[in-house]
C-alpha positions as CSV (number, residue, x, y, z in Angstrom):
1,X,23.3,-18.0,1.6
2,X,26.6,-18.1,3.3
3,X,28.2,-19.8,0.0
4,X,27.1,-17.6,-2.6
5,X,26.3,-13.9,-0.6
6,X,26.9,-11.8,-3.6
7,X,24.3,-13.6,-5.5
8,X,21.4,-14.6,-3.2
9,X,21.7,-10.3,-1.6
10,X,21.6,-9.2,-5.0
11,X,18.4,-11.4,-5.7
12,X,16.6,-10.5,-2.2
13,X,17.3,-6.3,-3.5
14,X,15.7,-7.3,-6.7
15,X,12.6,-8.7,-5.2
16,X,12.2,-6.1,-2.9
17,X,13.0,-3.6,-5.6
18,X,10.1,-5.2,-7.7
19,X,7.9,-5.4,-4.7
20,X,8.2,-1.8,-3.3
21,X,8.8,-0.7,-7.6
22,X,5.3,1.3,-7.3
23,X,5.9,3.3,-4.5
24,X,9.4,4.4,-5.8
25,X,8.5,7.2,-8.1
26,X,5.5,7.7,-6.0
27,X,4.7,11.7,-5.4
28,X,6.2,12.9,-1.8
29,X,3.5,13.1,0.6
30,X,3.0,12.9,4.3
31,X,5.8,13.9,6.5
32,X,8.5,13.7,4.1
33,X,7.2,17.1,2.8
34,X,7.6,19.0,5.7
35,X,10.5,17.2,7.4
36,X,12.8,15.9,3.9
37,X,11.8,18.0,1.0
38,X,10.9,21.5,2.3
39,X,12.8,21.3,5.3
40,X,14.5,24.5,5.7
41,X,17.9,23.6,6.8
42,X,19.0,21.6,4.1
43,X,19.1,24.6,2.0
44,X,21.9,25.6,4.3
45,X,25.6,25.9,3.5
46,X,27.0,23.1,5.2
47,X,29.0,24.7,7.6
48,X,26.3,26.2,9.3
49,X,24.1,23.1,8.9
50,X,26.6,21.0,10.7
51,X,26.9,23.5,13.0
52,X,23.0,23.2,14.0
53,X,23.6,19.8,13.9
54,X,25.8,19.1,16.6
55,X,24.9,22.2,18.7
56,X,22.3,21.8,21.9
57,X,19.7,23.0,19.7
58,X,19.7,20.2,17.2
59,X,15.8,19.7,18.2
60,X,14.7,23.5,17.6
61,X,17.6,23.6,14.5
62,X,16.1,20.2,12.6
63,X,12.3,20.4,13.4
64,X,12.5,17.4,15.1
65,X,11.6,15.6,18.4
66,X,13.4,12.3,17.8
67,X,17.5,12.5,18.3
68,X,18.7,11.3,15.0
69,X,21.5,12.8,13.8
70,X,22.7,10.2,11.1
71,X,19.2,10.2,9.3
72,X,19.2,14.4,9.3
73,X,23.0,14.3,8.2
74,X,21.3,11.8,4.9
75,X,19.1,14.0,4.4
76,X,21.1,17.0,3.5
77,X,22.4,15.4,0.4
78,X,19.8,13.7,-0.7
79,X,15.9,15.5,0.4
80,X,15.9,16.8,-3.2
81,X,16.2,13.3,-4.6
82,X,13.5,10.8,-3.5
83,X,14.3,7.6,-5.8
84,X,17.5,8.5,-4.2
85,X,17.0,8.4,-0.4
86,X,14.1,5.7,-1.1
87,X,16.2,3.3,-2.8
88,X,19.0,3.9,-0.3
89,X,16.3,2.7,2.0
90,X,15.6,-0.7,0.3
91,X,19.4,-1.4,0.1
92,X,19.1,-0.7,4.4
93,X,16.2,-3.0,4.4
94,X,18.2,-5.7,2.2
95,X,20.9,-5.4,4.6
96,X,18.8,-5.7,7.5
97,X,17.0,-9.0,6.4
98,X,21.1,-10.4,5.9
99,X,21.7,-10.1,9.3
100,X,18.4,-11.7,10.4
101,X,19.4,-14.4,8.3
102,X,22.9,-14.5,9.9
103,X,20.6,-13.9,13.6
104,X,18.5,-16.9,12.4
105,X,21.1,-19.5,11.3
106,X,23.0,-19.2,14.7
107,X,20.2,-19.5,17.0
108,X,18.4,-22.2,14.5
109,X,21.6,-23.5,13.3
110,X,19.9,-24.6,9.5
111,X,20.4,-22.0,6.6
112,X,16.9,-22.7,5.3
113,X,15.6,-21.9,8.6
114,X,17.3,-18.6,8.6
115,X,16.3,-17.8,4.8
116,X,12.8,-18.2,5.6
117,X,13.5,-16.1,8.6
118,X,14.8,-13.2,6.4
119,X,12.6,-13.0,3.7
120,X,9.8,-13.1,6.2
121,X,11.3,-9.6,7.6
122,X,12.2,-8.6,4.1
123,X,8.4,-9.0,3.1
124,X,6.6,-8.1,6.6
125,X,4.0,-5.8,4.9
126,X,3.8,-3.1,7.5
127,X,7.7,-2.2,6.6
128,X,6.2,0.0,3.8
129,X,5.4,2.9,6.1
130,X,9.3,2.8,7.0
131,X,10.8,2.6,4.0
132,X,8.8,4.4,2.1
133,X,8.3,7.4,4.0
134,X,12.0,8.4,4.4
135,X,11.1,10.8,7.5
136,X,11.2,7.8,9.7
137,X,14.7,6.2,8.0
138,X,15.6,6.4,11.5
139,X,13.5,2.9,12.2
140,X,15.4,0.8,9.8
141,X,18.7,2.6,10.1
142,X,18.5,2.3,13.7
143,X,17.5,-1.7,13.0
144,X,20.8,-2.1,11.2
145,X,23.3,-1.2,14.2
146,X,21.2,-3.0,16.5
147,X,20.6,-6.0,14.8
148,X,24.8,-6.1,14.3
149,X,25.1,-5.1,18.0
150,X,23.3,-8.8,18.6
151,X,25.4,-10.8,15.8
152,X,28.6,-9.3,17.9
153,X,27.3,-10.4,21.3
154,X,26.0,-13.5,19.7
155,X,29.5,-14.0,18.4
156,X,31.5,-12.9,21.8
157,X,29.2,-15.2,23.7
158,X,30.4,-18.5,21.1
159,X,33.9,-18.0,21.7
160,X,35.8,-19.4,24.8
161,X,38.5,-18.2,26.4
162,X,39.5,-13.7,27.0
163,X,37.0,-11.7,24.9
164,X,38.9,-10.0,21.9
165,X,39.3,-6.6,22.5
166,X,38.2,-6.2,19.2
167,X,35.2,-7.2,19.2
168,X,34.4,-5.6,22.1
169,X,35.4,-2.5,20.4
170,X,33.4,-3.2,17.2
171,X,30.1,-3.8,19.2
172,X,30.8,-0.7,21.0
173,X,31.3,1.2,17.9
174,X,28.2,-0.4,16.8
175,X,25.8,0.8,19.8
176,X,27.0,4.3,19.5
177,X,26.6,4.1,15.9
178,X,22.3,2.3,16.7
179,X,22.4,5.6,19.2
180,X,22.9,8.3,17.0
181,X,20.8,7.0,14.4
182,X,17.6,6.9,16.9
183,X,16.9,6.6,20.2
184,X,15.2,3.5,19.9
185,X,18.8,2.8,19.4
186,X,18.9,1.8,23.4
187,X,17.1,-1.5,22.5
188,X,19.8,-2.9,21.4
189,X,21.8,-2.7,24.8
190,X,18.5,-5.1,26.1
191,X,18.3,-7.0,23.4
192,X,22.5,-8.2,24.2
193,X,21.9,-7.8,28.2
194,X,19.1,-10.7,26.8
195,X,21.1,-13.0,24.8
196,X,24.1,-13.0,27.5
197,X,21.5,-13.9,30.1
198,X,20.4,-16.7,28.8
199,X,23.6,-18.2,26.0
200,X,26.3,-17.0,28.3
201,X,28.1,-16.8,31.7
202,X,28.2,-13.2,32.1
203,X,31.7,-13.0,33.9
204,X,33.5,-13.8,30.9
205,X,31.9,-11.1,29.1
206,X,32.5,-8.4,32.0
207,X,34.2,-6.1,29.2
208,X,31.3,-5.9,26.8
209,X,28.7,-5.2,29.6
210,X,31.4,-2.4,31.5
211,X,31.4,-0.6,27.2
212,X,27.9,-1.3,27.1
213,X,26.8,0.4,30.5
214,X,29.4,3.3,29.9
215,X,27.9,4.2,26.3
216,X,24.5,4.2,27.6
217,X,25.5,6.3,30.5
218,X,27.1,8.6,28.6
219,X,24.1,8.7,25.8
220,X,21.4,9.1,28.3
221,X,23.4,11.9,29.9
222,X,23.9,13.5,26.6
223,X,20.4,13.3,25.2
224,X,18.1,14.5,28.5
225,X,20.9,16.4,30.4
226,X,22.8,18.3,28.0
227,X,20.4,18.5,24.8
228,X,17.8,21.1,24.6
229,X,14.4,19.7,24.9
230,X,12.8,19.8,22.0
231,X,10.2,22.4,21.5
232,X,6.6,21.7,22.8
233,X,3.8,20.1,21.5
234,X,0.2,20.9,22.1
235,X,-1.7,18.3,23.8
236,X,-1.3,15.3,26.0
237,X,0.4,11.8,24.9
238,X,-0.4,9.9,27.6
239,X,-2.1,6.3,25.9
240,X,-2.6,3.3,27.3
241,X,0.5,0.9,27.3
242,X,-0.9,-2.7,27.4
243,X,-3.4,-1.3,24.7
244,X,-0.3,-0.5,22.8
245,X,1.2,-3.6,23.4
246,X,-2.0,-6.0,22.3
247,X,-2.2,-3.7,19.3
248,X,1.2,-5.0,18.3
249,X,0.9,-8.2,19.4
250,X,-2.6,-8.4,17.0
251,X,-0.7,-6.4,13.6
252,X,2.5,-8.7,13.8
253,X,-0.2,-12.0,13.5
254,X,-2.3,-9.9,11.2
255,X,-0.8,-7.1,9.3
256,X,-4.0,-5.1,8.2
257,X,-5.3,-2.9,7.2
258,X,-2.0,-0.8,7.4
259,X,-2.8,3.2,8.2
260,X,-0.7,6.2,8.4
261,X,-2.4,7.0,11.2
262,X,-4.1,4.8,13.9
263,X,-7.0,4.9,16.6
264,X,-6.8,1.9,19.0
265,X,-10.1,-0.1,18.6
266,X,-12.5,0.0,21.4
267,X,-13.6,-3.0,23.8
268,X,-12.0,-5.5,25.3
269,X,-10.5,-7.6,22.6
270,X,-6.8,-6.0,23.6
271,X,-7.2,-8.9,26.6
272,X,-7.5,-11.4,24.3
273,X,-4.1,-10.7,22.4
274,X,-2.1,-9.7,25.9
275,X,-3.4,-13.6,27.2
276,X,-2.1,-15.0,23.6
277,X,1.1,-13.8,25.0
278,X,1.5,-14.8,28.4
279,X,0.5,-17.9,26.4
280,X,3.4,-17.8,24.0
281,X,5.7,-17.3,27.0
282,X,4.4,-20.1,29.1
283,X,4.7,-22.5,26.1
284,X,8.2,-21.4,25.0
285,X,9.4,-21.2,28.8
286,X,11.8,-24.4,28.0
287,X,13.1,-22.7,24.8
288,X,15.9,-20.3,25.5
289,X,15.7,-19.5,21.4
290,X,11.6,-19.2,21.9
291,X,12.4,-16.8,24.7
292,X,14.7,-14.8,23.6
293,X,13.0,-14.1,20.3
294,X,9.7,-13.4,22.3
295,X,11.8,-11.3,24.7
296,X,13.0,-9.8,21.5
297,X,9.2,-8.5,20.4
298,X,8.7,-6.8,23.8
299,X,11.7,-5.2,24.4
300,X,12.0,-3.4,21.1
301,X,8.4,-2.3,21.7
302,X,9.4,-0.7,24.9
303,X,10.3,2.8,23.9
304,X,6.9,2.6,21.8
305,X,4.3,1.8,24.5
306,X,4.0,5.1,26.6
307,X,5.8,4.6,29.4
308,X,7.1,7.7,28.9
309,X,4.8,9.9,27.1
310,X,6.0,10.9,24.0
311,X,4.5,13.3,21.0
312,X,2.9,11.6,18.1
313,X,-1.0,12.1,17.0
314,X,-1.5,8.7,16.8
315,X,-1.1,6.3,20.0
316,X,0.4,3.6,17.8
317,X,1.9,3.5,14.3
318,X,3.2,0.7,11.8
319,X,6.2,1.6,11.7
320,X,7.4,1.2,15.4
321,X,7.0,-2.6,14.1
322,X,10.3,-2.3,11.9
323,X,12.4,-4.3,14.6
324,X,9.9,-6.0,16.6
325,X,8.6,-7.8,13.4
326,X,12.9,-9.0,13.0
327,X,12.2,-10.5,16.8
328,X,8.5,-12.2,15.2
329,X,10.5,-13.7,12.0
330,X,12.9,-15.1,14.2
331,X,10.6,-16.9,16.1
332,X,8.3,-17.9,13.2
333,X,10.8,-19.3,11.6
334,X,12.1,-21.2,15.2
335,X,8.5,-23.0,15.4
336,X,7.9,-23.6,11.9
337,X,11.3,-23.9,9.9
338,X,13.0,-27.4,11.0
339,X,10.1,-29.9,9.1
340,X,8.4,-29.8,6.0
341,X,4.8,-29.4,6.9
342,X,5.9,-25.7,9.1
343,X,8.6,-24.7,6.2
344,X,5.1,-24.9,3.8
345,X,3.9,-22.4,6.1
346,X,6.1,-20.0,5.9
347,X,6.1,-20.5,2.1
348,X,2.6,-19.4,2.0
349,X,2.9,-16.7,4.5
350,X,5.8,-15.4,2.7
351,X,3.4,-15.3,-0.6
352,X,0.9,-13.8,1.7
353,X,3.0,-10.7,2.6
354,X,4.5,-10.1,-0.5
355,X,1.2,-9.4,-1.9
356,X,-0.1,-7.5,0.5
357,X,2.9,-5.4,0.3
358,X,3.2,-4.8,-3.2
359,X,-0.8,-4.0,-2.9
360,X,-0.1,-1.7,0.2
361,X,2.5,0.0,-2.2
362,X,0.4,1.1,-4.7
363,X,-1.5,3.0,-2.7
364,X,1.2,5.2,-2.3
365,X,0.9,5.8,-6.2
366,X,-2.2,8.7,-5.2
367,X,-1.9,11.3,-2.4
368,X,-5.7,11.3,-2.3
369,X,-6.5,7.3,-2.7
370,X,-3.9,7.0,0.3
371,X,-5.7,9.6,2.6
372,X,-9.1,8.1,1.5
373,X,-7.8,5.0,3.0
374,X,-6.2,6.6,6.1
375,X,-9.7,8.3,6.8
376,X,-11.4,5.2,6.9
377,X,-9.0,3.1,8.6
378,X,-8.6,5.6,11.4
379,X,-12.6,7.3,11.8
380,X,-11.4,8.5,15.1
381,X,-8.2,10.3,14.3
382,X,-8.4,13.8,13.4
383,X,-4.7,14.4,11.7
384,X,-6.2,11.7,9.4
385,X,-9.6,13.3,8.6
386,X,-7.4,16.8,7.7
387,X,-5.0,14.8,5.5
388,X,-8.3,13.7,3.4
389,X,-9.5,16.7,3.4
390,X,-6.1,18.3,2.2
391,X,-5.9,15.5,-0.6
392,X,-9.4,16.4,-1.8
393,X,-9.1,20.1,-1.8
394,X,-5.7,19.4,-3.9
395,X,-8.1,17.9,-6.5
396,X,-10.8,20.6,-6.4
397,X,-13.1,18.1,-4.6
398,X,-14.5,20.6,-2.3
399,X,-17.7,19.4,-1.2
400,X,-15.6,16.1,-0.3
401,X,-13.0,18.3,1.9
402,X,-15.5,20.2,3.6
403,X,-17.1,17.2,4.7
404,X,-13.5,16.2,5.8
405,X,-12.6,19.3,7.5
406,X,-15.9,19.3,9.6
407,X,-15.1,15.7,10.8
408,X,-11.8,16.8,12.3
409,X,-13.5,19.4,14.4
410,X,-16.3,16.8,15.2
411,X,-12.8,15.5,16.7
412,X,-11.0,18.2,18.3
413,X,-10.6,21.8,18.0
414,X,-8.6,22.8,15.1
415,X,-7.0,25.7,13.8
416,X,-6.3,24.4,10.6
417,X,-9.8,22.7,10.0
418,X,-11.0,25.9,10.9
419,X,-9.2,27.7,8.4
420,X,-9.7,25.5,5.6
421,X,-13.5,25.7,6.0
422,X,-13.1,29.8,6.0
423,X,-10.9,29.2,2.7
424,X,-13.8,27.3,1.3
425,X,-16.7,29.2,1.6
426,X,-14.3,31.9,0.0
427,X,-14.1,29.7,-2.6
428,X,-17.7,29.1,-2.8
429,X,-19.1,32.8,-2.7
430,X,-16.1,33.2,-5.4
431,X,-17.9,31.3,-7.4
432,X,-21.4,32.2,-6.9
């Protein structure tokens, strides 16, 4: 990969252009309706949209609850234009899966090793909710400057000798840069504080850490002290975090059914998946490469697993697994990718996941088969009962999104439901 770059990125974009071909003229849908296409401030002259932008109110100005400036200054030029900001997306995603590979071969030290490593990511099936849905653009683009972040440390901690001030300024750059495209930006800062910990003598690299505590400082500062909170959502988000976590843990060793929205299963089986873990870590506690890539998994689930409440309808969601699943490649391809019998593995994983997401990508061909599918995946979650319900009423299938609509206030009282049934049996005495 290293001798012929050009060629072997340009192959991996057309495979995943093939692969994710279906959903790139699919119809937009979900939240890239409301928060891409129809958002109201990219019909704004520019000044006064980078004005918003960069004022106190960017969460009130943008409609949004996540900090991401980068992703909302994208999506000024290009909301009208979704094989535009979708294929942008799969050029992010090929980038992403280079620097695994360039992750991979230093900690493996093989080239093949670290090409299985990135096509894994490149496939992982639960990256369509990411990259097709460019609403959450934030994910991948905020995967990029991290996963750099941890190529720079990885090379600081390789060199002997004075750190380059250079480098130390790129990585810097690079962590401000993960920080404004997302908050989940921060992981990178423990994803480095990782690395050092266990590859490096931390004195040496006294510099890095002092630009690395300052930026977060500063960011932390920034984003609770000096931005307006955003504006409030009805409801509480307080979920259960080791549920969260074995939830992960389970959809990065199985990755299905994929939902847009989620309900954690009931019972006890999140035990199971939390001891698998302790497990993984007790068996890989002689591996500093094992650790750190399991280290990797948790850590970039952090900001994800409730600790602090945070708004979303669902308690979980696929695509908080965008960087977690680089951390799950790496470590695939650590126990597998150095013999034969484990590189035929990964071989038939790979095949695996690249059907299942091509298949998952045709799904986003139909508004209505999609929220068909999100109904029944999620029974318990009501924002997914009102998108079916929506989706049939679209297609004139009412008694289907009555039936819908009355499930989602089986749920929870909604305003919405509530409404759509009164706009129904309009419809119904219309035509009686």
């Amino acid at each position: 990969m290293k001798a012929r770059p050009y060629r072997e990125a340009a192959g991996l974009a057309a495979g995943l252009a093939l692969v994710y071909a279906p959903a790139l003229t699919a119809p937009v849908l979900y939240d890239d309706t409301s928060h891409v296409r129809d958002n109201p401030v990219f019909s704004l002259p520019f000044l006064d949209f980078w004005t918003g932008l960069i004022s106190r109110d960017y969460f009130a100005f943008v409609r949004e609850r996540t900090y991401q400036p980068f992703v909302t200054l994208f999506h000024y030029f290009t909301h009208a234009s979704p094989l535009v900001y979708r294929s942008a997306g799969l050029v992010l995603h090929a980038s992403n899966a280079a620097l695994v590979f360039e992750i991979a071969r230093r900690l493996t030290g093989r080239a093949r090793t670290a090409a299985l490593a990135a096509l894994l990511f490149a496939a992982f099936p639960a990256h369509t909710e990411a990259l097709n849905l460019s609403a959450f653009k934030g994910h991948p683009l905020a995967a990029f400057f991290s996963l750099a972040v941890v190529l720079a440390v990885m090379e600081a901690c390789a060199g002997k000798g004075r750190l380059d001030p250079k480098l130390t300024a790129a990585a810097g750059c690079l962590l401000a840069f993960a920080l404004l495209a997302k908050e989940s930006g921060l992981v990178a800062v423990g994803l480095a504080a990782t690395y050092i910990a266990l590859f490096a003598r931390a004195r040496r690299l006294a510099p890095l850490a002092a630009v690395f505590a300052a930026l977060t400082a500063g960011y932390l500062a920034f984003r609770f002290a000096w931005l307006a909170a955003p504006p409030a959502f009805p409801g509480s988000f307080a979920r259960p975090t080791f549920e969260s976590l074995a939830f992960y843990a389970k959809t990065l060793v199985l990755p299905l059914p994929l939902c847009l929205e989620r309900s954690l299963p009931a019972g006890p089986l999140w035990l199971a998946w939390l001891a698998a873990l302790a497990a993984a870590a007790w068996t890989l506690r002689k591996s500093r490469e094992g650790l750190f890539c399991l280290a990797w998994i948790v850590l970039s689930l952090l900001p994800v697993l409730h600790l602090i409440p945070f708004a979303n309808v669902s308690s979980v969601a696929d695509r908080y697994l965008y960087l977690p699943a680089a951390g799950f490649c790496l470590l695939l391809a650590h126990l597998y990718g150095r013999e034969a019998r484990g590189e035929r593995f990964l071989g038939v994983l790979l095949a695996a996941w690249t059907a299942l997401t091509f298949a998952r990508n045709l799904d986003y061909r139909s508004a209505r088969a999609l929220f068909e599918q999100t109904a029944a995946c999620a029974p318990g979650n009501a924002r997914a009962q009102f998108l079916d319900g929506n989706a049939r009423f679209a297609d004139k299938d009412y008694a289907g999104a009555r039936a819908a609509y009355e499930r989602v206030l089986a749920l929870t009282d909604s305003s919405g439901a509530r409404e759509a049934l009164a706009e129904l049996d309009r419809l119904e005495k219309k035509r009686n």
